[in-house]
Structure formats: structure tokens, C-alpha cells
N, C-alpha and C positions, 0 to 999 in steps of 0.2 A: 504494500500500500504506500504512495508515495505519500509525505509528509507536504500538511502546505505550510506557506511563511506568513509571517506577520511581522508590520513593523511598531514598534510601542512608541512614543516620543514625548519627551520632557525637559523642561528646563529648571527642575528644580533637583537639589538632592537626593529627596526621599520620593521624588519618583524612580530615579536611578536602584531606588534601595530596595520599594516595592518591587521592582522588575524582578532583579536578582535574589529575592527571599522567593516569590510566586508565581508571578508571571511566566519566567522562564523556565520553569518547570510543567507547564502545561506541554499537555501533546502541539507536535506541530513544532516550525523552526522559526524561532523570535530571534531579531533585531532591535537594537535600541539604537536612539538617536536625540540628543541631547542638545542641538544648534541649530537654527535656521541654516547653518551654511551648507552644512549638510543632505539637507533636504532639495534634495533636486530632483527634476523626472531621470534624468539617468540612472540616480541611485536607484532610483523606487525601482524604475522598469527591471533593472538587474535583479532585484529582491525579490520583484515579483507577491506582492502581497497580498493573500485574501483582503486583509480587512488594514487597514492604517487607525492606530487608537492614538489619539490627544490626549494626556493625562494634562498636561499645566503648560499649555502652550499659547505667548502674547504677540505671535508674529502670523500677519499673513499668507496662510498657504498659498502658492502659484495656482491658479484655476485648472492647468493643465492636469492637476493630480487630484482634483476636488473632482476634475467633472471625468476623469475618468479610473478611480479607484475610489472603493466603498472606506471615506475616511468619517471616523467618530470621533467623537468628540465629550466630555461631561463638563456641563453645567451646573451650578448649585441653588438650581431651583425649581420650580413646580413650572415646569415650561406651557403653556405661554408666558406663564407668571415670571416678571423678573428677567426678562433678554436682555442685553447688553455688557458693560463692564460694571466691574468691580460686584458681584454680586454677594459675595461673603459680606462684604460691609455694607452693602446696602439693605442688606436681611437684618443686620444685626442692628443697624441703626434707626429700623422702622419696628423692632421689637420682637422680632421673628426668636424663636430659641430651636425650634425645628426647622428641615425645610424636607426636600426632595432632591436628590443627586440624580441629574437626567442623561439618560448614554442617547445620542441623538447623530444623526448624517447630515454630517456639514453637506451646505450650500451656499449657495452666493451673497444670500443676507442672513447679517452673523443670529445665531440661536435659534433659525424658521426650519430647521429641518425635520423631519419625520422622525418620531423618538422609537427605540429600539427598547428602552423599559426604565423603569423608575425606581430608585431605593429611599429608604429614611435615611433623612442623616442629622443627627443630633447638633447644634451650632456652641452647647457649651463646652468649655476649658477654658486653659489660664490665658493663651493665645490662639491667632489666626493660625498659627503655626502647626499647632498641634492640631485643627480642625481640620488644614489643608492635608495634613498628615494620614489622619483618619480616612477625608475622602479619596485620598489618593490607594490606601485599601479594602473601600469599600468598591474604586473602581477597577479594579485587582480581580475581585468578584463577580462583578459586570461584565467583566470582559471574558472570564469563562462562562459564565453563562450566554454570552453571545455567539462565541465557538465553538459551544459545542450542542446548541440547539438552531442555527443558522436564523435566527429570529429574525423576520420582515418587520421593518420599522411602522410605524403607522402614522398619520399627520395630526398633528396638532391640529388642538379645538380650542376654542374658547375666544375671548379676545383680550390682545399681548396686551401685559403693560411692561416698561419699558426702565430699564435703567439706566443710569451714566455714569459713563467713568471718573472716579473720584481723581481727583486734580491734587499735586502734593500739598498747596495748601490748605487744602482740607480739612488736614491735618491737623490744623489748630486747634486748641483747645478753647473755646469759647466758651459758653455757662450752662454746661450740666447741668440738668436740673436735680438730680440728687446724685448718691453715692454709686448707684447702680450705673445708672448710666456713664457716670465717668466713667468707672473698671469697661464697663462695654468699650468703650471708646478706645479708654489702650489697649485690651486685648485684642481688638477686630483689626488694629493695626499693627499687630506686633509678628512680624513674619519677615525671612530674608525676604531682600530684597522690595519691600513696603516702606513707604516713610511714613515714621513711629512720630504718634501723639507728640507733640511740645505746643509751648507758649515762648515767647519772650519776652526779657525785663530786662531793663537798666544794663542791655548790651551781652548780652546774655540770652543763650537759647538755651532748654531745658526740654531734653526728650525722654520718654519713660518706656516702658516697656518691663517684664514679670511682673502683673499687676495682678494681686490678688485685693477682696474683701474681706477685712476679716474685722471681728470687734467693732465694727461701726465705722472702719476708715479703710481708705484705699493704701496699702504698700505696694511700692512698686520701684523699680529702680530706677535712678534717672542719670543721664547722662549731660553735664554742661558744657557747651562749649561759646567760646568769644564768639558774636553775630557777626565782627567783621574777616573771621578767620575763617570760617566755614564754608564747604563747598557748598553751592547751588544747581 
């Protein structure tokens, strides 16, 4: 029985780590790929992939490989509900503590494509970090169950709404209205490559991140640096 391939693709760590704990122990010949640079139709055509899986990926595919390989994608949220960027924080800052992690077929307009299935995914911990961690094994999961029962996606219903992507000033830390909310606020931003909650004062930036609740107040770490020293 010939074996077929698959290519998995991530830019974060702990997709790399998923891969190598699970993924790549599935039947079948898996491929990682961790760069846009990487990502080319020659590659791909060489690899030859049943399926192409997105696990944390913020660059443009080339259409050449959208419109002719079956690439997936997960999202973190109850699709239609919630298309666009930044959706971890846009869940947590409208109150959500659950959502739905969606395994969907990229198309042309980003989050509209035919969803292949849906899982729970729980939005608490102490960071973004750890939730993206989570979904990154819960879509670990998804992805055997998409290979090995060849599931037909089906179209989305409902009508989208729509999210945007958070802007690093964002970031700021303006007036919480209680203690919960602050801790929301550093944790939904506390992940590589995210920029972490601050304020600043009297020439001085002040970013936080491991924020916990505890006893009535927020701990968390913070990091200071001079405003006019700081990269932008």
C-alpha cells in the first residue's frame, strides 16, 4: 500500500513540538515546514501532499497552492463567528472563556471556507501562550481525524461577524474596569512573539506578562524599559 504525504506548517515553536511528539507518528509521510520561504509550488508539487495543514500561520499563501491543493487551516472560533485576525484576543476581550477551534479549507477570503469539523476549546490559563499551546494539540487531533476518515468539509451558515486585527498599540493598558479584566488583558497578550500589555510614565515603558489573580490583586511580572531607548 503506498503511503500518502502530508505537509504540516508552523511558525511557532510548539507547533514544531506538536509535530514531533504526534503528528509525525500518524500513518502516512509528514513534512514540516516552519517559513514562508519555504513554501513554494515546487516544494509542495515535489511532496506531493494529500492534505496541507496550517497550524499558526501569519503569511499569505500563493493562490497557486490554495486553488490547487486541499490546504486547512484552524481558526479559534465558532466560524462564521469571529473571521479575521487576532481572534484569541478578540474572544477574550469580548468575554468569551470558551470558544470552538474550526479545521476549515482555505480560500480566497481569509476564514469563508467550508469547515471540515469543530472542537471545544477552553480560553483559560495564565497566558495566550499556553492556550495557543493547547490548540495547537487539540489540532494535533483534528488532523487525525481528518486522515483518517477523509471528511468533506461543508459550508458555513449563519451570518459572519467579523474581527480585526489588533494593532501593537493596543496594547495599552487603558482603565480596566476591575481586576479580572486587567489579568484578561495581560494574559491574552502574553505569547512569543505578541506585544505584551504596558503603559507608560514619566519616560518609562512598563510591560507585564505571568499575570496571575490571586488574593484580590493582579501579580505579574513586569519589565521596564527607557521610552527613548526602545525599539519600535
Amino acid at each position: 500500500m503506498i503511503k500518502k504525504n502530508y505537509l504540516v506548517l508552523g511558525s511557532k515553536a510548539w507547533n514544531r513540538r506538536v509535530f514531533d511528539e504526534a503528528i509525525s507518528e500518524y500513518p502516512g509521510e509528514w513534512h514540516f515546514i516552519d517559513g514562508p520561504e519555504a513554501l513554494t509550488i515546487e516544494t509542495v508539487s515535489k511532496i506531493s501532499p494529500r492534505y496541507l495543514f496550517f497550524l499558526h500561520w501569519s503569511w499569505k499563501v500563493p493562490d497557486v497552492i490554495v486553488n490547487n491543493y486541499d490546504c486547512i487551516c484552524f481558526h479559534m472560533t465558532d466560524l462564521p463567528y469571529g473571521r479575521g485576525g487576532s481572534p484569541l484576543q478578540n474572544l477574550i476581550i469580548r468575554g468569551h472563556r470558551t470558544t470552538k477551534l474550526t479545521a476549515l479549507r482555505m480560500v480566497e477570503d481569509f476564514d469563508a471556507g467550508p469547515v471540515y469539523l469543530k472542537k471545544d476549546l477552553s480560553l483559560e490559563g495564565s497566558s495566550a501562550e499556553e492556550i495557543y499551546i493547547r490548540a495547537s494539540y487539540l489540532s494535533a487531533e483534528m488532523i487525525r481525524d481528518i486522515v483518517e476518515t477523509e471528511l468533506d468539509p461543508q459550508s458555513q451558515h449563519g451570518e459572519p461577524v467579523l474581527f480585526k486585527r489588533r494593532q501593537p498599540s493596543q496594547s495599552q493598558i487603558q482603565r480596566p474596569k476591575d481586576l479580572n479584566a486587567l489579568h484578561d488583558f495581560i494574559r491574552m497578550l502574553d505569547a512569543e512573539g505578541y506585544p505584551r500589555a504596558f503603559f507608560e510614565y514619566n519616560g518609562f515603558r512598563y510591560e507585564f506578562s505571568r499575570a496571575v489573580l490571586y488574593d484580590g490583586k493582579v501579580i505579574a511580572d513586569a519589565t521596564i524599559t527607557p521610552v527613548e531607548r526602545r525599539n519600535i
